[in-house]
NUZA-652284 format. One record per residue (C-alpha): x, y, z; residue number from 0. Coordinates in nm, 3 decimals. Layout:
BEGIN
[[X, Y, Z], NUM]
...
% end
This chain:
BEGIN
[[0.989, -2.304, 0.560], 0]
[[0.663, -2.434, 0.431], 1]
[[0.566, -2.353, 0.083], 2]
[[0.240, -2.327, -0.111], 3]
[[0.254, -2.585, -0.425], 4]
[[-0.042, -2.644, -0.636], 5]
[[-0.252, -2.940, -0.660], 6]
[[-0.204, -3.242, -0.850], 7]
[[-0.599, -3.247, -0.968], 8]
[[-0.692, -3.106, -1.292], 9]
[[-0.854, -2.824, -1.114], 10]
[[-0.601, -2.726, -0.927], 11]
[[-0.288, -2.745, -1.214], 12]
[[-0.171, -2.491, -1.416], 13]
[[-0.283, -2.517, -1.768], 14]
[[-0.070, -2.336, -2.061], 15]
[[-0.274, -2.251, -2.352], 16]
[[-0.046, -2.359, -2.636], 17]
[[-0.235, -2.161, -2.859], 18]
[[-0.163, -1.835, -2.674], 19]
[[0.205, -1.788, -2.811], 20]
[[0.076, -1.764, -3.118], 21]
[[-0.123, -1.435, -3.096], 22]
[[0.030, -1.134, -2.899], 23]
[[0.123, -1.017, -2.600], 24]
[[-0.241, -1.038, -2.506], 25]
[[-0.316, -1.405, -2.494], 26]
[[-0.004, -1.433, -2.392], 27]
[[-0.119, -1.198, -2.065], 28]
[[-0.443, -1.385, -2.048], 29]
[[-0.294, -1.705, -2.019], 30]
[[-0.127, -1.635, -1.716], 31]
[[-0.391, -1.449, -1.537], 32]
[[-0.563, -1.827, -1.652], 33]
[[-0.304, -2.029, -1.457], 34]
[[-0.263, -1.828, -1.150], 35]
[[-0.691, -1.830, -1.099], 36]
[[-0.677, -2.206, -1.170], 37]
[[-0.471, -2.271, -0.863], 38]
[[-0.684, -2.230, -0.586], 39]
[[-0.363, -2.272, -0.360], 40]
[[-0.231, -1.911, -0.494], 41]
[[-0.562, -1.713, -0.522], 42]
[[-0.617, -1.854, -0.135], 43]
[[-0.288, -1.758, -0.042], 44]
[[-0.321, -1.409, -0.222], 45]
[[-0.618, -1.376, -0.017], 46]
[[-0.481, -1.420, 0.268], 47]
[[-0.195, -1.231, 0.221], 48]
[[-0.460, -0.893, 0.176], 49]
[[-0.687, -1.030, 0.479], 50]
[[-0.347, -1.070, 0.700], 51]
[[-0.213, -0.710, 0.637], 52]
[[-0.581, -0.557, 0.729], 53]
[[-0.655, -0.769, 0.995], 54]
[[-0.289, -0.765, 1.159], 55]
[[-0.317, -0.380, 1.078], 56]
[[-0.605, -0.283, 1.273], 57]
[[-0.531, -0.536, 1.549], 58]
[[-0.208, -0.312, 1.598], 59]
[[-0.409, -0.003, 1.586], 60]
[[-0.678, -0.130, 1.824], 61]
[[-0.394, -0.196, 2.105], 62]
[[-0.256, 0.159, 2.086], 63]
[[-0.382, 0.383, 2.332], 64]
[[-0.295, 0.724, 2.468], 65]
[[-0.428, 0.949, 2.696], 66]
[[-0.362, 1.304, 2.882], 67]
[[-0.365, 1.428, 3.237], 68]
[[-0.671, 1.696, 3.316], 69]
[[-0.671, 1.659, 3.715], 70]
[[-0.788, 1.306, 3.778], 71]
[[-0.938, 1.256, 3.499], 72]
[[-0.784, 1.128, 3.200], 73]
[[-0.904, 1.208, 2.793], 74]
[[-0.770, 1.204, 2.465], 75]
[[-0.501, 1.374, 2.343], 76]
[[-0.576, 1.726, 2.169], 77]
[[-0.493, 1.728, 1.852], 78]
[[-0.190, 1.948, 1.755], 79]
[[-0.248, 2.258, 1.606], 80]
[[-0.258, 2.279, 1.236], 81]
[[-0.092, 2.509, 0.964], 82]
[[-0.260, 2.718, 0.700], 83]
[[-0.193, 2.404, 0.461], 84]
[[-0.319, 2.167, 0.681], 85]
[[0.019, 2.010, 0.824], 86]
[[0.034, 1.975, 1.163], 87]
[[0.293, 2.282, 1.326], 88]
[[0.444, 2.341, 1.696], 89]
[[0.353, 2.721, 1.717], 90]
[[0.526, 2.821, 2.107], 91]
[[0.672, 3.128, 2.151], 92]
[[0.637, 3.464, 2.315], 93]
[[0.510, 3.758, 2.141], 94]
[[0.509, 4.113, 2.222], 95]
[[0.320, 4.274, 2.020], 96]
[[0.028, 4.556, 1.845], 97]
[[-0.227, 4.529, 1.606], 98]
[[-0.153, 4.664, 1.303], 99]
[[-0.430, 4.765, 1.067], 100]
[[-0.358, 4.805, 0.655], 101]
[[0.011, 4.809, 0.550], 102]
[[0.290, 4.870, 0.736], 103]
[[0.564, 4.718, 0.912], 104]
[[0.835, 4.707, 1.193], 105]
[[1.265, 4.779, 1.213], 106]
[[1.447, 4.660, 1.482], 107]
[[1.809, 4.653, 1.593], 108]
[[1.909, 4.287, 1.756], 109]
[[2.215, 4.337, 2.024], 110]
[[2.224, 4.051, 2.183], 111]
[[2.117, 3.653, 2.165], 112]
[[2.152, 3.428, 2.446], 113]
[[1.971, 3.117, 2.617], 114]
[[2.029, 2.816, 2.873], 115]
[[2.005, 2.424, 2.750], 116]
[[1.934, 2.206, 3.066], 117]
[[2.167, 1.893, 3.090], 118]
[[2.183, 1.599, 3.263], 119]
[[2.214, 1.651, 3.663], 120]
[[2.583, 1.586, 3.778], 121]
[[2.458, 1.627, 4.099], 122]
[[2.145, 1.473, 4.263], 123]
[[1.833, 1.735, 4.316], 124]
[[2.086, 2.013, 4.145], 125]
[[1.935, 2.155, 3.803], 126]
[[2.211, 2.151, 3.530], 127]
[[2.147, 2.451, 3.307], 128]
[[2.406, 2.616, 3.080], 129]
[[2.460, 2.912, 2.892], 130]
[[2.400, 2.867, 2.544], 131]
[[2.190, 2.863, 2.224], 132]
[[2.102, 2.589, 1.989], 133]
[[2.120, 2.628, 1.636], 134]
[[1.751, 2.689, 1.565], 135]
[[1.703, 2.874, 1.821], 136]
[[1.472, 3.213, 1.727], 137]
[[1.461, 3.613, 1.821], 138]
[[1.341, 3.865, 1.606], 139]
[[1.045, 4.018, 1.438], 140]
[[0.703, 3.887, 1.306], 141]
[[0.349, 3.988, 1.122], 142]
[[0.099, 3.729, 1.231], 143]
[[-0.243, 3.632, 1.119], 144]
[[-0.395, 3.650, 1.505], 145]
[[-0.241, 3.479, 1.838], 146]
[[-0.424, 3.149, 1.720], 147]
[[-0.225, 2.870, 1.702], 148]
[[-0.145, 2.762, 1.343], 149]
[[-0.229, 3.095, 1.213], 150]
[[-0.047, 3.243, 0.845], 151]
[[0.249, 3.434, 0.952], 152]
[[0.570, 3.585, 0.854], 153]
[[0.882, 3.642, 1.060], 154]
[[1.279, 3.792, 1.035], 155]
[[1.511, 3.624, 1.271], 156]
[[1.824, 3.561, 1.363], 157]
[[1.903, 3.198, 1.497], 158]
[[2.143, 3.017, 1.738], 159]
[[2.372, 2.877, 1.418], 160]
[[2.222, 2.950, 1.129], 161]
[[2.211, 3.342, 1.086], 162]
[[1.941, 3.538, 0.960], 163]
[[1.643, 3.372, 0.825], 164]
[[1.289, 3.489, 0.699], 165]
[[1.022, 3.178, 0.761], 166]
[[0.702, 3.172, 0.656], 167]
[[0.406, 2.912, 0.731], 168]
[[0.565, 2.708, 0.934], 169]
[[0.706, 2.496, 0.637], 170]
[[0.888, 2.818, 0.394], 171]
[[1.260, 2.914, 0.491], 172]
[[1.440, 3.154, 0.310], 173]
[[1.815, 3.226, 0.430], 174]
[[1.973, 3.551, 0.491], 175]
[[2.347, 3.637, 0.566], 176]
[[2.525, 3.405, 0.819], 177]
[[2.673, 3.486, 1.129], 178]
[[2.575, 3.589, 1.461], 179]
[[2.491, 3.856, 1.680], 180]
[[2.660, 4.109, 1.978], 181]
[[2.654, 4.447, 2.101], 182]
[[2.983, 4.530, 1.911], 183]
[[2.803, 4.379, 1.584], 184]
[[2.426, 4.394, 1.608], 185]
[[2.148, 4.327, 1.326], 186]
[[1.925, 4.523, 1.186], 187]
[[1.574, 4.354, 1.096], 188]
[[1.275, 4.458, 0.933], 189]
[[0.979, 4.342, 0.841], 190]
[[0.709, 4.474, 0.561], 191]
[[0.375, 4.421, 0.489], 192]
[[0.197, 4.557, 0.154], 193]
[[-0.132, 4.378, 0.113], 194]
[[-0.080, 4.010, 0.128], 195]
[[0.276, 4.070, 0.066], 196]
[[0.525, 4.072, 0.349], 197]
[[0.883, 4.193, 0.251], 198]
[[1.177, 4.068, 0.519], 199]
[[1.543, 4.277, 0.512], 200]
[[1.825, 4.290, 0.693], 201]
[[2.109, 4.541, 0.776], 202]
[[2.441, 4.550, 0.926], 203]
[[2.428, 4.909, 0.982], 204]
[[2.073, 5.037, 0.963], 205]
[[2.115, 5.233, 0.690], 206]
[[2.206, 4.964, 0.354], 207]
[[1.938, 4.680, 0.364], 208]
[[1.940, 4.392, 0.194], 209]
[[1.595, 4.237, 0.067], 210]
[[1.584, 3.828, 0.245], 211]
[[1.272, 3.766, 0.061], 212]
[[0.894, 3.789, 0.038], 213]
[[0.603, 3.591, 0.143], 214]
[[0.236, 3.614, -0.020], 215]
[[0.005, 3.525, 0.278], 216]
[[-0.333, 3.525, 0.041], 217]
[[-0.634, 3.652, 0.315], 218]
[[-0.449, 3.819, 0.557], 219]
[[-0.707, 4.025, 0.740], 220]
[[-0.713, 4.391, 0.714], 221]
[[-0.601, 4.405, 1.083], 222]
[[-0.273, 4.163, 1.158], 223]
[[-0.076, 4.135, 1.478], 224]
[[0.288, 4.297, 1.466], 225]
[[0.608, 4.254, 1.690], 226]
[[0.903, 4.094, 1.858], 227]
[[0.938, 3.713, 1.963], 228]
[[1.163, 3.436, 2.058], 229]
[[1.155, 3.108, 2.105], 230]
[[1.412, 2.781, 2.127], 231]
[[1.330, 2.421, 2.027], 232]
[[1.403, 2.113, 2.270], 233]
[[1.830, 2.016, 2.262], 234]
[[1.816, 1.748, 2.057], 235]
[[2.093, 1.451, 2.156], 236]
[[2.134, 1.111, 2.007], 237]
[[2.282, 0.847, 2.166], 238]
[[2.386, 0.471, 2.112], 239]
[[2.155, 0.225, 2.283], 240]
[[2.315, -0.059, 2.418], 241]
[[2.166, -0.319, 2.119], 242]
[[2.348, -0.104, 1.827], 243]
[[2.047, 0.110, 1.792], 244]
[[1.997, 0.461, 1.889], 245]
[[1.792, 0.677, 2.156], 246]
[[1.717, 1.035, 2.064], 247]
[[1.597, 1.297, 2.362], 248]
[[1.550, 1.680, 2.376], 249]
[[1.570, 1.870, 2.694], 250]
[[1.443, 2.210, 2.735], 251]
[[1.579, 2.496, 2.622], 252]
[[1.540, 2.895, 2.604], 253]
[[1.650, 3.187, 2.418], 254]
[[1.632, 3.585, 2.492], 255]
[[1.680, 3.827, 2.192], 256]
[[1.751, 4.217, 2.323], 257]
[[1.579, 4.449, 2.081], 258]
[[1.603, 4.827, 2.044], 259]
[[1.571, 5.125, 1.832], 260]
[[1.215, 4.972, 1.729], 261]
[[1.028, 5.168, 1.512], 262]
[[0.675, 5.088, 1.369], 263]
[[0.542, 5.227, 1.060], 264]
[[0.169, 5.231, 0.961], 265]
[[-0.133, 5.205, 1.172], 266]
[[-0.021, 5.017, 1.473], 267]
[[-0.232, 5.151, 1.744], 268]
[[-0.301, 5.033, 2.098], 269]
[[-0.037, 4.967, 2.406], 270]
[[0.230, 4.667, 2.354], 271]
[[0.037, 4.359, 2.474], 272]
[[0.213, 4.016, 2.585], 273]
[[0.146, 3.680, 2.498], 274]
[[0.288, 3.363, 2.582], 275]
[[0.128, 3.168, 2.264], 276]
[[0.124, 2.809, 2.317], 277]
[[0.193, 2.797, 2.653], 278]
[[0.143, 2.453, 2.831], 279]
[[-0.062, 2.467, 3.143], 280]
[[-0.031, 2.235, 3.381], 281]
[[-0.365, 2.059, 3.570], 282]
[[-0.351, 2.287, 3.819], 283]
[[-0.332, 2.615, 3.566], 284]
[[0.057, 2.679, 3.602], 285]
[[0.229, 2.775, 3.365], 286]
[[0.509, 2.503, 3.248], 287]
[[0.815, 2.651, 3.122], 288]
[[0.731, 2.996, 3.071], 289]
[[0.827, 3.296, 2.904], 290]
[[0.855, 3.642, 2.955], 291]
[[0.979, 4.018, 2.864], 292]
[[1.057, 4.319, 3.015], 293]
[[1.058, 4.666, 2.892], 294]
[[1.319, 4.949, 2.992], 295]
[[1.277, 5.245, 2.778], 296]
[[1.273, 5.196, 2.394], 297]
[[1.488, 4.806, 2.487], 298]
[[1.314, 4.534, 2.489], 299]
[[1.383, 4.143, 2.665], 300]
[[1.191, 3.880, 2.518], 301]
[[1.246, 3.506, 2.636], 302]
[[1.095, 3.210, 2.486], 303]
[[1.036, 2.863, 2.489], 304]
[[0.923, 2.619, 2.225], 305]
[[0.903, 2.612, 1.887], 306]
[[0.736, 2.786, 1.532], 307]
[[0.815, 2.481, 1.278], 308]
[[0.616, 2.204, 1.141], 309]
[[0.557, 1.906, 1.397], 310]
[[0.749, 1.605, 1.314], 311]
[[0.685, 1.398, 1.609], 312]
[[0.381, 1.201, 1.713], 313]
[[0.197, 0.905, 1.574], 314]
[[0.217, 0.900, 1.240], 315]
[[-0.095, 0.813, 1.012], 316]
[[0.105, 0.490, 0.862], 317]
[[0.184, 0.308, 1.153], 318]
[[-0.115, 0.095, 1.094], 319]
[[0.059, -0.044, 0.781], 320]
[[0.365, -0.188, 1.001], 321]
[[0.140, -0.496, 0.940], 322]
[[0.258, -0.558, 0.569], 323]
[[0.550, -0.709, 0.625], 324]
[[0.371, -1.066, 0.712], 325]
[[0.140, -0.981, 0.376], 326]
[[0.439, -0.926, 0.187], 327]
[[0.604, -1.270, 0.304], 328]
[[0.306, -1.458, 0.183], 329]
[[0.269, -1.252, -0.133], 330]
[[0.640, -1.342, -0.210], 331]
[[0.558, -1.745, -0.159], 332]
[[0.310, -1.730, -0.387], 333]
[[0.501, -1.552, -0.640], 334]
[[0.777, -1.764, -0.642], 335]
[[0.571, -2.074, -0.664], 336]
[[0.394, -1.927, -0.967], 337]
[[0.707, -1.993, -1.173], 338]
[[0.922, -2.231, -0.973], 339]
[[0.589, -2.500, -0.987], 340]
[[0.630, -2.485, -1.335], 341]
[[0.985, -2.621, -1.275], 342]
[[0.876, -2.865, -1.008], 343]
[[0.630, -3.018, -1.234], 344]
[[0.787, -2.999, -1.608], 345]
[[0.569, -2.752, -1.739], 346]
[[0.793, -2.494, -1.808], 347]
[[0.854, -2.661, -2.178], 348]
[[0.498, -2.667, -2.264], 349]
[[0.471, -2.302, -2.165], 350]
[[0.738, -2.204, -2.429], 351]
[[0.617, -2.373, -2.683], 352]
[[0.311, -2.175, -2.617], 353]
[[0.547, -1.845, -2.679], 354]
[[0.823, -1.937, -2.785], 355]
[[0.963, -1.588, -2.746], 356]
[[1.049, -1.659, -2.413], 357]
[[1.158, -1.285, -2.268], 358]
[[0.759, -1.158, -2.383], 359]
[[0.660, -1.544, -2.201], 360]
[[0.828, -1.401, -1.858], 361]
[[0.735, -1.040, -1.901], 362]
[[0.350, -1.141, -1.937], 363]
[[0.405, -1.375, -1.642], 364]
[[0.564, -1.093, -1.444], 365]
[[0.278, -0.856, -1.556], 366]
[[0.010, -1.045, -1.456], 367]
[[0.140, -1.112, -1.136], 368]
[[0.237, -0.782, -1.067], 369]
[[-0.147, -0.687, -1.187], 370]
[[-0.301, -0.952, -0.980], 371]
[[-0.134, -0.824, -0.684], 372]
[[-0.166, -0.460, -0.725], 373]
[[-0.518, -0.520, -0.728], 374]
[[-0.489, -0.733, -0.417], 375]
[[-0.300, -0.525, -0.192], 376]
[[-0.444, -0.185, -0.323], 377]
[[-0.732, -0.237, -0.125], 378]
[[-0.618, -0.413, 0.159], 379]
[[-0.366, -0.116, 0.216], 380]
[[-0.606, 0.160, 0.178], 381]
[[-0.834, -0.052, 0.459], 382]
[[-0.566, -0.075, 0.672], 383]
[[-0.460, 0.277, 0.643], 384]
[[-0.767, 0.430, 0.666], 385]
[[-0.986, 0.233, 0.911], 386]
[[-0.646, 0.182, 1.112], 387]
[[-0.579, 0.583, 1.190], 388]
[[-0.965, 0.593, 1.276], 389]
[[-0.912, 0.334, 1.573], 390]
[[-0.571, 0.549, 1.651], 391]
[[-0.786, 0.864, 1.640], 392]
[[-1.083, 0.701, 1.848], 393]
[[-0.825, 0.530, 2.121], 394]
[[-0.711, 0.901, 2.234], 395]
[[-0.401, 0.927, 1.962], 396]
[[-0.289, 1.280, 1.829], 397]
[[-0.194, 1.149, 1.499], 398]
[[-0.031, 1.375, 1.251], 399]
[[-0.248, 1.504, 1.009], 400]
[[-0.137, 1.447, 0.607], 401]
[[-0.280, 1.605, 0.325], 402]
[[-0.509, 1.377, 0.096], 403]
[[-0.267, 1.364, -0.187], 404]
[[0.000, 1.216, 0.070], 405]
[[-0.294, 0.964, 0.199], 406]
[[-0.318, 0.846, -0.158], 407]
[[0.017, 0.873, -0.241], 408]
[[0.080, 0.625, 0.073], 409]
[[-0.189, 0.368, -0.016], 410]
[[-0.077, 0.365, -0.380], 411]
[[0.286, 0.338, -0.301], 412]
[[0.236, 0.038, -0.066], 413]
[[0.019, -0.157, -0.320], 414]
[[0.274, -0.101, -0.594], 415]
[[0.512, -0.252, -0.325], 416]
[[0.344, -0.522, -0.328], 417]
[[0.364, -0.560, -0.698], 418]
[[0.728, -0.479, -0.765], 419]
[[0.823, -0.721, -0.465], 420]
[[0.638, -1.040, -0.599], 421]
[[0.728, -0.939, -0.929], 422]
[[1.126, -0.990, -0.812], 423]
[[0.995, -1.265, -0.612], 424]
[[0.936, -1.420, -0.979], 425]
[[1.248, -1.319, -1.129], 426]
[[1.461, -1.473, -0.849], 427]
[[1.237, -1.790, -0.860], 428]
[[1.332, -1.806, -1.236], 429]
[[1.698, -1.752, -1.206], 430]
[[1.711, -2.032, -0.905], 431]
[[1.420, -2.254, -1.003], 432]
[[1.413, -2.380, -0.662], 433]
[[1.117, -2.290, -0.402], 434]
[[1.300, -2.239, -0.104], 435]
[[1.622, -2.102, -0.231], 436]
[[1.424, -1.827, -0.377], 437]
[[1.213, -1.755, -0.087], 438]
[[1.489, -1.755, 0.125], 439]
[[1.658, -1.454, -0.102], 440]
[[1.345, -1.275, -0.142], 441]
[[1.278, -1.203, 0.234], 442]
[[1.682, -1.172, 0.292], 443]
[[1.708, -0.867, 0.063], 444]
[[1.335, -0.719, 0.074], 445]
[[1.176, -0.795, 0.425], 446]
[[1.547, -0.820, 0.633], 447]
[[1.671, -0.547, 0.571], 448]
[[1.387, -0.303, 0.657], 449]
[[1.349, -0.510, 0.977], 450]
[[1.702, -0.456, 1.067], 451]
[[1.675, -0.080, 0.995], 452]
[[1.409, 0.023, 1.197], 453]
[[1.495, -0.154, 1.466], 454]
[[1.723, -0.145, 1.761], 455]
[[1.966, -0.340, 1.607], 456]
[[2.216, -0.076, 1.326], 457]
[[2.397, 0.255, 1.400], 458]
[[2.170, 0.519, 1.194], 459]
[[2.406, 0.594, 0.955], 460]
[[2.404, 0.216, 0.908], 461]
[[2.058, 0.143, 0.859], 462]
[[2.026, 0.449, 0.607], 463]
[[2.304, 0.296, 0.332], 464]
[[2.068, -0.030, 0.420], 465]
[[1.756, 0.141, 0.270], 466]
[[1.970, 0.337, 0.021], 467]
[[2.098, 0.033, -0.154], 468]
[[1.871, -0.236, -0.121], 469]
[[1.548, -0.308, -0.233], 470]
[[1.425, -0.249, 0.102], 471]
[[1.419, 0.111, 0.021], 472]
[[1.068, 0.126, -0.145], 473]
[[0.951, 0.114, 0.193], 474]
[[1.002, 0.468, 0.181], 475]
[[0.665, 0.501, 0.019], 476]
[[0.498, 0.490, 0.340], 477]
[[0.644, 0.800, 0.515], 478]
[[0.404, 1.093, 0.576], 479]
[[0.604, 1.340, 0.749], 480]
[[0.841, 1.486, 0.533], 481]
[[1.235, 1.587, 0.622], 482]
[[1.307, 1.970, 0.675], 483]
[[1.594, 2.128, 0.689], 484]
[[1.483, 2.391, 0.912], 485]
[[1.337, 2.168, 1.185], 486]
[[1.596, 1.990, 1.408], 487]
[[1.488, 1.608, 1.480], 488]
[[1.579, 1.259, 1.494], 489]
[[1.561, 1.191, 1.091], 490]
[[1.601, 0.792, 1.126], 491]
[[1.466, 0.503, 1.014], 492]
[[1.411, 0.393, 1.325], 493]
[[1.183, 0.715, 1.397], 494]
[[0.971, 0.667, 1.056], 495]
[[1.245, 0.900, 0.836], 496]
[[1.369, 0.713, 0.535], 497]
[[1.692, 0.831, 0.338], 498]
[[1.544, 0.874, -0.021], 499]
[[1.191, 1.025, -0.085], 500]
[[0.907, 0.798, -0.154], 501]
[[0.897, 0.793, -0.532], 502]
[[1.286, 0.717, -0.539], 503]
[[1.306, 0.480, -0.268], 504]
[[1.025, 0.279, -0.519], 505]
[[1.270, 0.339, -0.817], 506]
[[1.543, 0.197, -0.617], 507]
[[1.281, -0.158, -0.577], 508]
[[1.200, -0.076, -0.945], 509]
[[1.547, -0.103, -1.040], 510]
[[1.656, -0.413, -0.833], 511]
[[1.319, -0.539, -1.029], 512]
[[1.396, -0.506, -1.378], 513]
[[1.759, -0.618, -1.356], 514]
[[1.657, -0.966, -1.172], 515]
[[1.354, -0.994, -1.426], 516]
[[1.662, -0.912, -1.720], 517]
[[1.880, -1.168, -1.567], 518]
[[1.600, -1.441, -1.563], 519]
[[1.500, -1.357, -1.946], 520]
[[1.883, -1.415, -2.026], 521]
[[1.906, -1.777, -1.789], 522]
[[1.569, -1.888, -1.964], 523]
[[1.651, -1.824, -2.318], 524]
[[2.008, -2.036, -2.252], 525]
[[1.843, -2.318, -2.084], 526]
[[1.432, -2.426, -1.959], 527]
[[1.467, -2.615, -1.728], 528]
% end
């Protein structure tokens, strides 16, 4: 492994400042910001590291393409539809429905739930569909904005596994009684709206209702759409690829909820219109995977197909950033070089004698560094972020959309990364005093492991107690699409999903920081060199 060692001129050798130690913590700070500019070797290599992650970045933007099908001629992806907060939402499912103008709201009895899941073909040219629901699978009643996609809404409905639920926005779930549903043990929904209120209940007998909870939908129009829908997410199944890693796919799926005894309350005018929201349409205007409903009497069928939940697949605006791992490796040389060359050269002894308090000696060493870096990396990061999802944008990529606070958040995170990884860079190159030894353990528990983990290589379960317990984990900084409990998908590292949330997964590198910069404070007051 080749390492970065400063030069033997004047010029190009750290110089302590014996008379730094004897002031405080200051010129203690500003001596070590003065050695680590001296060396032209680091500040080069520092550069570098930046120029590499931005450079590497956009490179890996520039070569990602994607395009869609309309007839022979191919464009950009659409974007997907966005949410009244701004994150991007699947919104696919079939809606019978009536305006309703001012308050008012809708009961409904539930008697049945059913669907078919397509599986693999046993045999040849034969579709494989059973009978069957999965577990967020949807039927049941909803207040809606307009038939836009990504419009506010609110909705009561029972699910495949997971009872009753009220959902709101795409994101908001609020759980009712568990359970499912039959003709010898039907549910009662109902759904209320009083201004920009809407009130969800539920009933196992139509008569004693049970309030699920309430959603405030702040500018609902005077005139809203009311009404009955279903719809049934892709069946998700994981499976073990043949390197250790794993390969998630979802097949299609549908679900029918059989409604009677509706009643409407308030001004819902006009005849019961149907619409297939979301629909995908094919190049030559068929309709893929339709839905449908029928009407017999006051009972109503509704079938559909899709999805009302926020999108959690699809490039995501941090890919870009897969480039800092070769920053990071540089920006760990250099750190470790900043106090093994010390070491290497006998220094060490005239720089505690310059402060002889040698745990505020480290911790100014460590703070400049991490400084120095921070500074470094903030900049390359938010480059490579944001120039990198313009090229994704521009080369025909639908890439999730993330709320500025989570841009920041991201950009921030990965420069403080940065800074906690050199800074235990420096604290293992203080406990081994030896260049490549330290190197060598830096990469091994910061760089391998996240390599391993989102990679072909671990079982999932595997690769999450990998970025759980190492330092590795501050990685999860970088994720943009959050978890939700509502929304069935492949949460993995190898699909983007990290185990901890970003602020913990940096504690967790925060944490293996301190104790390695604790353990080198106790080696170097016992023994300098």
């Amino acid at each position: 492994m080749s390492t970065i060692s400063p030069r033997s001129s004047p010029r190009s050798s750290p110089r302590p400042e014996p008379q730094a130690g004897r002031g405080g913590f200051g010129r203690l700070l500003r001596a070590e910001w003065t050695k680590f500019r001296t060396v032209r070797g680091w500040v080069v290599a520092l550069t570098a590291a930046a120029l590499v992650t931005v450079l590497l970045g956009l490179l890996s933007a520039s070569s990602n393409h994607a395009s869609c099908g309309a007839g022979p001629v191919e464009v950009a992806c659409p974007p997907p539809p966005t949410g009244p907060d701004g994150e991007a939402v699947d919104d696919k499912f079939y809606f019978v429905h009536r305006p309703l103008a001012g308050d008012g709201g809708i009961t409904v009895r539930l008697t049945s739930m059913t669907g078919k899941i397509r599986k693999p073909d046993v045999t040849p040219g034969v579709r494989n569909e059973v009978a069957g629901l999965v577990p967020w699978a949807k039927a049941g009643v909803m207040i809606k904005e307009s038939t836009e996609q990504g419009s506010a809404y609110a909705a009561v409905m029972m699910t495949g596994a997971h009872g009753v639920r009220m959902q709101h926005n795409f994101t908001r779930d609020m759980a009712g009684r568990p359970g499912g549903v039959s003709p010898r043990s039907p549910r009662w929904l109902r759904l209320t709206r009083a201004g920009d209120t809407l009130t969800g209940y539920e009933s196992a007998d139509g008569t004693h209702w049970t309030e699920i909870g309430t959603a405030a939908l702040a500018g609902l129009p005077a005139t809203v759409q009311i009404g009955l829908f279903a719809t049934s997410p892709g069946d998700l199944t994981v499976t073990q690829g043949d390197l250790g890693g794993s390969v998630a796919a979802a097949r299609f799926t549908e679900a029918t909820g059989e409604f009677d005894q509706v009643e409407l309350q308030g001004n819902a005018s006009g005849a019961w219109r149907n619409d297939d929201i979301g629909v995908t349409v094919a190049p030559d205007g068929a309709e893929h995977h339709p839905g449908r409903a029928g009407r017999s009497g006051g009972t109503f069928s509704v079938t559909g197909v899709g999805d009302i939940a926020p999108a959690i697949e699809g490039p995501t605006p941090e890919r870009p950033l897969s480039s800092a791992l070769t920053g990071l490796i540089l920006v760990i040389v250099v750190a470790v070089m900043f106090i093994t060359a010390e070491y290497r050269h006998g220094l060490i002894r005239i720089t505690l004698l310059a402060g002889p308090r040698r745990g505020r000696t480290l911790a100014a060493k460590a703070l400049a560094l991490g400084l120095v870096t921070f500074a470094a990396a903030l900049p390359a990061t938010a480059i490579t972020f944001t120039v990198g999802g313009r090229i994704l944008r521009d080369n025909g990529n639908a890439v999730l959309p993330v709320s500025g606070l989570t841009q920041v958040r991201i950009v921030v995170g990965m420069a403080a990364l940065f800074a906690l990884a050199a800074v235990l860079a420096l604290a293992l190159g203080a406990l081994l005093r030896r260049s490549v030894a330290a190197v060598i353990t830096a990469i091994a528990v910061i760089v391998v492991p996240h390599v391993l983990a989102t990679t072909s290589v671990l079982p999932d379960s595997a690769a999450q107690w990998l970025l759980r317990l190492t330092p590795a984990a501050g990685f999860a900084t970088q994720q943009s699409i959050p978890q939700y409990g509502h929304v069935l998908g492949h949460y993995a590292p190898i699909a983007g999903f990290y185990p901890l949330p970003p602020w913990a997964g940096l504690a967790v590198l925060a944490g293996y920081t301190a104790l390695a910069l604790g353990l080198a404070v106790l080696r170097l007051r016992r023994r300098d060199a």
